[in-house]
C-alpha positions as CSV (number, residue, x, y, z in Angstrom):
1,X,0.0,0.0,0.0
2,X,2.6,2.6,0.2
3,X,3.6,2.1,-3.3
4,X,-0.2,3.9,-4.1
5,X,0.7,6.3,-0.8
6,X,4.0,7.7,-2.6
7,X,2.5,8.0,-5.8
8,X,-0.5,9.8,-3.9
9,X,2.0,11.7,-1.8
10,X,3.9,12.9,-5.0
11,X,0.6,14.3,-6.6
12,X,-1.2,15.5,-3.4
13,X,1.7,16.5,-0.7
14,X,4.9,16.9,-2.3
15,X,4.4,20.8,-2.9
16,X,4.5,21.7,0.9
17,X,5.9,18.6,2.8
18,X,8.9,18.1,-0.2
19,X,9.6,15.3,-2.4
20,X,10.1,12.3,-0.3
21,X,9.3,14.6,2.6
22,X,12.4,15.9,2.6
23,X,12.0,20.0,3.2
24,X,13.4,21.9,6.0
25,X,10.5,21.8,8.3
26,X,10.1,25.5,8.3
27,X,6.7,26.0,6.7
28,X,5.3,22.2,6.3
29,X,6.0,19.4,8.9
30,X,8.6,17.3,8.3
31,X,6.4,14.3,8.3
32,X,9.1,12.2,8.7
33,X,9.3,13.0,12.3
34,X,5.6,12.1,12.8
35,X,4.7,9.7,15.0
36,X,4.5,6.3,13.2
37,X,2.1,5.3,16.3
38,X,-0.2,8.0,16.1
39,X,-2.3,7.3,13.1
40,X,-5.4,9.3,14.1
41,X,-3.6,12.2,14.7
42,X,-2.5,11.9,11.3
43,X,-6.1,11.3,10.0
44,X,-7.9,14.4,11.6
45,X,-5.0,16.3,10.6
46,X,-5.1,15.2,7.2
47,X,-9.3,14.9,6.8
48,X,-9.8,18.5,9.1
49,X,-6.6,20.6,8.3
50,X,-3.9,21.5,11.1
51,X,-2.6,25.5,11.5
52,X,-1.4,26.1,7.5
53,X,-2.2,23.0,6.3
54,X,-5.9,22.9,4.7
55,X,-8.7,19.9,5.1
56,X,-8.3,17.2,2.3
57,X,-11.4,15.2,3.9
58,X,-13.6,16.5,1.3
59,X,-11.1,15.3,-1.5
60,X,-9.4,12.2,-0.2
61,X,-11.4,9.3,0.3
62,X,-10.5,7.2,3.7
63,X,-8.7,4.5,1.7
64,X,-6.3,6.8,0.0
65,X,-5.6,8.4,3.5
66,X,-4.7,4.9,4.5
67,X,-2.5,4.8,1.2
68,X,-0.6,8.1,2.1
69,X,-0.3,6.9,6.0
70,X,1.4,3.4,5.0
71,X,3.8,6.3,3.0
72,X,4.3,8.3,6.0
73,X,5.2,5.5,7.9
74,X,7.5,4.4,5.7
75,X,9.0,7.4,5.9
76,X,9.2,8.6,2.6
77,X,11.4,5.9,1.7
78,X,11.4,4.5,-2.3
């Protein structure tokens, strides 16, 4: 599943959180610092918005926020 994640993450995230999540943190989170335990912070984050970062919920069905989660867990790896 985080094949589809990455390729979702690419298309979706990439622009603020940085290509492999790699960016410097400064205006996006470095979601590779997120909590791989906390997944339902991640999906009210993700479905409701969080300071700068809009609501996807309306967008992103629940199985592709389970797609880009398995990504974020992986931590952005290939």
């Amino acid at each position: 599943m985080a094949g589809k994640g990455k390729a979702l993450f690419n298309e979706m995230c990439s622009h603020c959180h940085g290509l492999n999540m790699v960016n410097p943190g400064t205006s996006a989170f470095d979601l590779r610092q997120f909590p791989h335990d906390d997944e339902k912070r991640f999906r009210h984050s993700v479905t409701f918005g969080k300071g700068n970062m809009p609501a996807w919920g309306d967008l992103l069905k629940p199985s592709e926020i389970s797609e880009l989660w398995a990504d974020v867990k992986s931590g952005g790896k290939p």
